[in-house]
C-alpha positions in Angstrom: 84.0 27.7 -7.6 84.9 24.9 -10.0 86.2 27.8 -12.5 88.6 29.1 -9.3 89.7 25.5 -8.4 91.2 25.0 -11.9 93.0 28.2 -11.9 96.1 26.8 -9.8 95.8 23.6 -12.1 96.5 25.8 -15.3 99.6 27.5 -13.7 101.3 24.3 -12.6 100.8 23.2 -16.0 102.1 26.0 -17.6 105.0 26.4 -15.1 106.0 22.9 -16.0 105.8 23.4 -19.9 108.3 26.4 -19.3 111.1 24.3 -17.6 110.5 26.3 -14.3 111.4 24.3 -11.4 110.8 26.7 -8.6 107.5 25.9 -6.8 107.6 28.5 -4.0 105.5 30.9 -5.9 103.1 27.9 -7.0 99.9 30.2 -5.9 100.6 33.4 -4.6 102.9 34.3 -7.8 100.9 31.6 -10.3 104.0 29.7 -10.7 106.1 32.7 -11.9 109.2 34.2 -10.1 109.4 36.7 -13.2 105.6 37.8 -12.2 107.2 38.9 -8.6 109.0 42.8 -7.8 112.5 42.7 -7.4 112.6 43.6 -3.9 110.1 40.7 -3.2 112.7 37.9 -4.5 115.4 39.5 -3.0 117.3 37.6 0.0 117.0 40.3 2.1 113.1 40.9 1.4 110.3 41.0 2.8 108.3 37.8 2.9 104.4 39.8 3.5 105.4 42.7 0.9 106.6 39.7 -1.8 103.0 38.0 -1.3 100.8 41.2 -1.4 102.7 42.3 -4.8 102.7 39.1 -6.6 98.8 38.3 -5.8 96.2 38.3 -8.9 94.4 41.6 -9.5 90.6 41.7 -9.5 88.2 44.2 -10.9 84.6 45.0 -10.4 82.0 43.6 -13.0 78.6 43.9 -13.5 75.9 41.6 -14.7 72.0 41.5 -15.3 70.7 39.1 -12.9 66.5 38.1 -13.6 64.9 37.5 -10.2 61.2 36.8 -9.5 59.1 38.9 -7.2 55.5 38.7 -6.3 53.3 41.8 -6.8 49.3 42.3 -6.2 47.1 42.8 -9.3 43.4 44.3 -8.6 41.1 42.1 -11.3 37.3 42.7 -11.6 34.8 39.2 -11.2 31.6 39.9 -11.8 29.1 37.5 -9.5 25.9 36.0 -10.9 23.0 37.3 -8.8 19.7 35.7 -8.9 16.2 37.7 -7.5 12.7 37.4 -8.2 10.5 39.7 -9.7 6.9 40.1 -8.9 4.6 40.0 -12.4 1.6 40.5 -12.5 -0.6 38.7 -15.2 -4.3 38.0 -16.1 -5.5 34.6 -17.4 -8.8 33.1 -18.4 -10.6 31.0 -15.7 -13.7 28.6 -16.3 -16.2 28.2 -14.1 -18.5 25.0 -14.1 -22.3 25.6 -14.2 -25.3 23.2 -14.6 -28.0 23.1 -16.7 -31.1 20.7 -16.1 -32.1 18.7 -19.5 -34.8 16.4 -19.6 -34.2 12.8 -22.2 -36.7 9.9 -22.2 -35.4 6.5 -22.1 -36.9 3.1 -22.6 -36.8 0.9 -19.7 -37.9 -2.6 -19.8 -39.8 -4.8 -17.6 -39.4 -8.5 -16.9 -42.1 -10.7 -15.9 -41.6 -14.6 -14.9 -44.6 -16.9 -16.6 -44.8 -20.5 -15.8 -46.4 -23.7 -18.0 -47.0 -26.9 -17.2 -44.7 -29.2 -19.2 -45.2 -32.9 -19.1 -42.9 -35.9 -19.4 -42.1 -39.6 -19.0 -40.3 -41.5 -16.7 -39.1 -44.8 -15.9 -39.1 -45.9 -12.3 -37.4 -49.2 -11.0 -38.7 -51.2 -8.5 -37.5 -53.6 -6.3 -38.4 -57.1 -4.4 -35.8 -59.1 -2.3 -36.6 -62.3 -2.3 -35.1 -65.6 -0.5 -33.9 -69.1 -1.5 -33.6 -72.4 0.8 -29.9 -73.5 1.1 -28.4 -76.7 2.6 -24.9 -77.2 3.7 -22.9 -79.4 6.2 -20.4 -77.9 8.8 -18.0 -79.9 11.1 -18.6 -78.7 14.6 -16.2 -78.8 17.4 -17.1 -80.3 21.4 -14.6 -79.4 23.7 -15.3 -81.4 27.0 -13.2 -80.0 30.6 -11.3 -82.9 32.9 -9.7 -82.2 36.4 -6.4 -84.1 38.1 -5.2 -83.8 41.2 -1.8 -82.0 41.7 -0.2 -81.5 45.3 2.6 -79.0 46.1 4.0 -77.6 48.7 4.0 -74.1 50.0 5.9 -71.9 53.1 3.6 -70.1 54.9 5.1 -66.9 56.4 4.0 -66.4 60.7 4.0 -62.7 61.8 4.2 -61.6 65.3 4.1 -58.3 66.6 6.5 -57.3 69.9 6.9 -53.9 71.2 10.4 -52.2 72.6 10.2 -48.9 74.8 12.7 -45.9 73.4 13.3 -42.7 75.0 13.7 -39.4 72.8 14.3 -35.9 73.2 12.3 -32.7 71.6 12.8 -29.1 71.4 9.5 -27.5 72.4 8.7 -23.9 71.2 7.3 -21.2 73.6 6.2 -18.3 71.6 5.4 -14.3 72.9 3.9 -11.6 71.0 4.3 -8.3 72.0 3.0 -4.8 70.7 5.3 -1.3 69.8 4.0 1.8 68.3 5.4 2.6 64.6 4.9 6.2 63.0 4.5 6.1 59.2 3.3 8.1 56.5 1.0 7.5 54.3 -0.7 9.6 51.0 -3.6 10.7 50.7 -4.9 11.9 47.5 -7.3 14.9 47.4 -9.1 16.3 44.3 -9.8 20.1 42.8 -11.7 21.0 40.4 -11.1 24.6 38.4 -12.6 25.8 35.5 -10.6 27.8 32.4 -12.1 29.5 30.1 -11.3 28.2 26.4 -11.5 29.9 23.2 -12.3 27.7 20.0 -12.5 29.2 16.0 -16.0 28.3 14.4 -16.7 29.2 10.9 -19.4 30.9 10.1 -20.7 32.0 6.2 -20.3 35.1 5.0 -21.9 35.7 1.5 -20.9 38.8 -0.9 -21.3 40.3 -3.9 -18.2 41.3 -5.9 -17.9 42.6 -9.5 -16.2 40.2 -11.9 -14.5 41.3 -15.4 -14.8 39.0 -18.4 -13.6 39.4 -21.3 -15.9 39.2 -24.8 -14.2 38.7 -28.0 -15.6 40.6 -30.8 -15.1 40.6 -34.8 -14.8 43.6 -37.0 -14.1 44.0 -40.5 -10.9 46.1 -41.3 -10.0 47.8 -44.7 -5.8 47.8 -45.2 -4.0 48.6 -48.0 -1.2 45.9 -49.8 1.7 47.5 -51.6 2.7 45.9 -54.5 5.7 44.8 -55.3 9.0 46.3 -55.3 10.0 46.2 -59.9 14.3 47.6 -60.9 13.9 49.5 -64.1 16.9 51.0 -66.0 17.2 54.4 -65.9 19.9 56.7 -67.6 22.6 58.7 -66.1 22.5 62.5 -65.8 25.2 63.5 -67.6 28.2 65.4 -65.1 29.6 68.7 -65.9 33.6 69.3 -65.5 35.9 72.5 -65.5 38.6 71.9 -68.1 41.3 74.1 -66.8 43.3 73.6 -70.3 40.6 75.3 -72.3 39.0 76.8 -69.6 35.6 75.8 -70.5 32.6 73.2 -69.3 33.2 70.2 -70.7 30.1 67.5 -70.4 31.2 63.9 -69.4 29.3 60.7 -70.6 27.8 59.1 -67.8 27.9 55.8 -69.3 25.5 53.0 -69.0 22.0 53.6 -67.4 21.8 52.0 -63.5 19.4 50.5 -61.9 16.4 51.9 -60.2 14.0 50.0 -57.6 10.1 51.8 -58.2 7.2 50.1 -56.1 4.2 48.9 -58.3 0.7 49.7 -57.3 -1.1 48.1 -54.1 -4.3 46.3 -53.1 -6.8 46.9 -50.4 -7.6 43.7 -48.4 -10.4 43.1 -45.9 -9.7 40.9 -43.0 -11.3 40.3 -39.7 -10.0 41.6 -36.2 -10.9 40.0 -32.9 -11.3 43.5 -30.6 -11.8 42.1 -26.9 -14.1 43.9 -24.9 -14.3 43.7 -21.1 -18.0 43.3 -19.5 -18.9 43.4 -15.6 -21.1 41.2 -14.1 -22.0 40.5 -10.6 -20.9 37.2 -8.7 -22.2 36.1 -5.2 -19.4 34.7 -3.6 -19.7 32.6 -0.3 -16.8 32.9 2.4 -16.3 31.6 5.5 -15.5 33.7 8.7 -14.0 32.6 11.7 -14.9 33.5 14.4 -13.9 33.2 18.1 -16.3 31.8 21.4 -15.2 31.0 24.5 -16.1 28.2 27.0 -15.8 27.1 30.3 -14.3 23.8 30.7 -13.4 22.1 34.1 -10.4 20.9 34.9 -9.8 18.5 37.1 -6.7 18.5 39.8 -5.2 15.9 42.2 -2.6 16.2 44.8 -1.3 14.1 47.3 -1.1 15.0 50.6 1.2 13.1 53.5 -0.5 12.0 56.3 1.5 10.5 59.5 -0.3 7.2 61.0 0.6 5.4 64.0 0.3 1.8 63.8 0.8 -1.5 66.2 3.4 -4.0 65.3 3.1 -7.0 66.5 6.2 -8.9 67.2 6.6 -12.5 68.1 9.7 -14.1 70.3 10.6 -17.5 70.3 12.6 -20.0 73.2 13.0 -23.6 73.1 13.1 -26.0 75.7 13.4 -29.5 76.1 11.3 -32.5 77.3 12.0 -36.1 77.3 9.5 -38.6 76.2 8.7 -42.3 76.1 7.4 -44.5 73.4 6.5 -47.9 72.6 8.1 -48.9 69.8 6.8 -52.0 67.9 8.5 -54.2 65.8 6.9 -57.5 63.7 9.4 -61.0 63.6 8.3 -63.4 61.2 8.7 -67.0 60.9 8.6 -69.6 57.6 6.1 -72.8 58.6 5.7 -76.0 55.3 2.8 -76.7 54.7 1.4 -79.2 51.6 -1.2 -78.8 49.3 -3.8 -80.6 46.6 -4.9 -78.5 43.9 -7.0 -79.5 40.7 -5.6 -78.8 37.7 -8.5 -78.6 34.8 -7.6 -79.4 30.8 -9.9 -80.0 27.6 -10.8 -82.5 25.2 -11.9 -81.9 22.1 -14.4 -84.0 19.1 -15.3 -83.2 15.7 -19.3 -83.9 14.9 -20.7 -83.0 11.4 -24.1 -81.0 11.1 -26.5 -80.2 8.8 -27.1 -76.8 8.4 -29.9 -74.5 6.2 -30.3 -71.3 5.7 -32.0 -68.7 4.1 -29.7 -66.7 0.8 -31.6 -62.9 -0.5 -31.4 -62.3 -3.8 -33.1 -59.1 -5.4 -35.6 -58.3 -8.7 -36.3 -55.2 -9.9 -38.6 -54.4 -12.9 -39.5 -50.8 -14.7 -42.5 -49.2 -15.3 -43.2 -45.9 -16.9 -44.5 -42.9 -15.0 -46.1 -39.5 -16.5 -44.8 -36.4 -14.5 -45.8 -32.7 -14.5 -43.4 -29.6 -13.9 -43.7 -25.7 -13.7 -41.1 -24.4 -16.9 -40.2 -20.6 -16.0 -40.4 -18.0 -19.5 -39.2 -14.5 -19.1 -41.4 -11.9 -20.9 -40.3 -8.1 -21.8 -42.1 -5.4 -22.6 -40.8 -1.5 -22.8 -41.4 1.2 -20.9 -40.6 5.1 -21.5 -39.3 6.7 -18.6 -38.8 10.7 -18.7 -35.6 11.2 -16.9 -33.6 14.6 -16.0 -30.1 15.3 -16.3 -27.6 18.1 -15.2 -25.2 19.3 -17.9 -22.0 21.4 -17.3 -21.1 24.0 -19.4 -17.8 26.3 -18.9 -18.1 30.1 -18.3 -15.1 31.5 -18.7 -14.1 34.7 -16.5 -10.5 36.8 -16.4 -8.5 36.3 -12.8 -5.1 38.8 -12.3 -2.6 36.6 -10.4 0.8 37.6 -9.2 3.6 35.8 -10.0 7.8 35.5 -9.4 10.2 35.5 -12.4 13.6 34.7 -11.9 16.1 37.6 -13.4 20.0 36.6 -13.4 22.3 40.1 -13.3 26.3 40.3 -12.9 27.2 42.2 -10.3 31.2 43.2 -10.3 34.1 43.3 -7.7 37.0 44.1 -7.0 39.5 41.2 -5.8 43.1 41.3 -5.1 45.3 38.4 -6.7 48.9 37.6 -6.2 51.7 37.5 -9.4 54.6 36.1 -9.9 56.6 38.2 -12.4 60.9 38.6 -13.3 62.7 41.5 -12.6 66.2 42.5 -14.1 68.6 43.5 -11.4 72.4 44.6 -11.9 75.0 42.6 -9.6 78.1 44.0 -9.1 81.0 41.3 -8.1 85.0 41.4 -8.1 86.9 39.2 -10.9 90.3 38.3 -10.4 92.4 38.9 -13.3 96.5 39.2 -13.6 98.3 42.1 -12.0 100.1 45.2 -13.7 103.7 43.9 -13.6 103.1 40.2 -15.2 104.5 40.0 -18.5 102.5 41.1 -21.5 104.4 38.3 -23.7 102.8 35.3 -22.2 99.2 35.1 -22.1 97.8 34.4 -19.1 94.0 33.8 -18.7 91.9 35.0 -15.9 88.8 32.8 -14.6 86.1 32.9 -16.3 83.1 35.0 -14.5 81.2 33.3 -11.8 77.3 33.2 -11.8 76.2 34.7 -8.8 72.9 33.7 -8.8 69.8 36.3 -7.8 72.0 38.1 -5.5 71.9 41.7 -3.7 73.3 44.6 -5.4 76.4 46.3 -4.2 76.5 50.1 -3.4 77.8 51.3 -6.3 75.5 49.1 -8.9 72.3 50.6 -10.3 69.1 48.6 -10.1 
């Protein structure tokens, strides 16, 4: 679009650098009267027939245009399947026996012993005895006096009168009166049924089967080494040729001698070979068997069961009334009467007197004296015994057991899947160009628009794909 917007600029410009002044066939004659028919600048033309003839020519021009379509590709994925194989192998079991063996050890035996052992001791003894001791102490005499006080006191006089005072209660009169009530209650009643029971109990089964073990054995085999491999020289056979010149046999020289590889002699070497042979022996086996019994067990039921009741109510109604009554009410006045008193009030004297006092201080003594004591020493004594005692000893018996068991095999396993592409396509676009018509004038140049990039679009009729 730009390149079709410039093409009216580039006219003007060359219509100016011409000296042209006309601008009435600006864009329909690009900016040239001389471009134009005669009849269409004539005065007595026609206007529509001018414009059609003096327009730009345009031609038809085709172009390679890459577009991208999407297309569906069939690829093959092959899918890692995993299963398990059953195997079956045989490996070597051992079975723990017992043997009894009999050993003699030497126990020992302890006996306690005891001897008298003698020794010294010293034991204190002890006498309290008392001493005479003289002391004087000043004691106190406290002697009691009494004085008269007086003092007066009120003395309180109580007398009782009585008042009399009329009141009002509320006194209740109370009926009771009966009326039948239906109710249920529940009552629970008991069944007992009995179902029979089946329980499993094991009981042993003991069989015989035939077990295979395997014995290892050791033979002697005779093989034969061969030696070692020695390269010797060894000459060439000389080669015969056809001379066609002379026609004649002509002998060629081989050359130098080649190489030959020739074994050397062998050895014979003994050697030992383990040949397992397989050996049936008898096994008791012990299995357990269940085996079904069946029981009667009770079963105990309860239901309850509604049972309608009639009961008596009691019911209880209430009135009031009223009643005056009297009482004496009493009430206590007191009056305040003087009265004086004499009391004695006691208080003490005291005097100091010395006194003599004794009395009588313990002291203690003690003094040792030696003592000869007996006591029971313990001694342990050991002697040794030889005690036959009896042992069980394993020992492993080995025996051959085929088990099954699952290996895991991976495989691919293919498919067929259907994936989407994105991939460019040529196409041929057909579009019209303008250009400048037949009658312009060859001696100035005159450039058409460049061509327009159409982009990825459809093909006209007449273009081939």
């Amino acid at each position: 679009m730009k390149r079709f917007c410039l093409a009216p600029l580039m006219a003007a410009m060359l219509l100016a650098a011409s000296g042209v002044e006309a601008e009435a066939g600006l864009f329909c004659g690009m900016g040239r009267f001389r471009c134009c028919p005669k009849e269409a600048c004539g005065p007595a033309g026609d206007y529509c027939q001018g414009r059609v003839c003096s327009s730009p020519g345009y031609k038809t021009v085709q172009e390679t245009v890459w577009c991208t379509e999407e297309y569906v590709e069939c690829c093959t994925v092959y899918d890692t399947c995993v299963e398990k194989v059953p195997v079956t192998r045989s490996r070597t079991v051992y079975d723990t026996c017992y043997r009894d063996e009999c050993y003699t050890v030497c126990k020992p035996r302890y006996h306690t012993c005891y001897r008298d052992c003698c020794y010294t001791v010293k034991v204190p003894h002890y006498q309290t005895c008392y001493r005479t001791v003289c002391c004087t102490v000043r004691k106190p005499v406290y002697n009691t006096c009494y004085r008269d006080v007086c003092y007066t006191v009120c003395k309180p006089v109580y007398q009782t009168c009585y008042r009399d005072c009329c009141y009002t209660v509320k006194k209740p009169c109370y009926q009771t009166t009966y009326r039948t009530v239906n109710c249920t209650q529940y009552k629970t009643e008991y069944c007992t049924t009995y179902k029979d029971v089946c329980y499993t109990v094991c009981k042993p089964v003991t069989e015989t089967k035939v077990v295979c073990e395997t014995i290892n054995e050791w033979k002697t085999v005779k093989e034969y080494v061969p030696g070692p491999v020695v390269k010797r020289k060894v000459p060439k056979c000389p080669k015969l040729c056809w001379d066609p010149n002379n026609c004649c046999t002509t002998v060629e020289d081989p050359g130098c001698c080649a190489d030959e590889c020739c074994p050397s002699p062998g050895h014979w070497v003994c050697r030992k070979v383990c040949c397992p042979r397989t050996v049936q022996r008898e096994v008791c086996c012990t299995r357990m068997v269940p085996e079904v019994k069946h029981c009667k067990v009770p079963c105990t039921t309860c239901r309850v069961v509604p049972v309608c009741v009639q009961k008596q109510i009691p019911c209880t109604t209430c009135t009031w009334t009223c009643e005056t009554r009297h009482v004496r009410v009493p009430y206590t006045t007191c009056t305040m009467v003087r009265e004086c008193r004499t009391k004695k009030v006691p208080y003490t004297t005291c005097t100091w007197t010395c006194e003599t006092v004794s009395r009588q201080v313990p002291y203690t003594t003690c003094h040792w004296t030696c003592e000869t004591r007996v006591k029971k020493v313990p001694y342990t004594t050991c002697t040794m015994e030889q005690q036959v005692c009896t042992r069980r000893v394993p020992y492993c018996v080995p025996r051959t057991v085929c088990e099954t068991c699952f290996v895991t095999k991976t495989h691919c396993v293919p498919r067929t899947v259907q994936v989407k592409k994105c991939r460019s396509v040529p196409k041929v676009v057909c579009r019209q160009v303008p250009c400048d018509p037949p009658c312009c004038d060859p001696c100035v140049p005159i450039t058409c628009a460049a061509p327009v990039d159409p982009g990825c679009a459809a093909p006209c009729d007449g273009c081939v794909n």
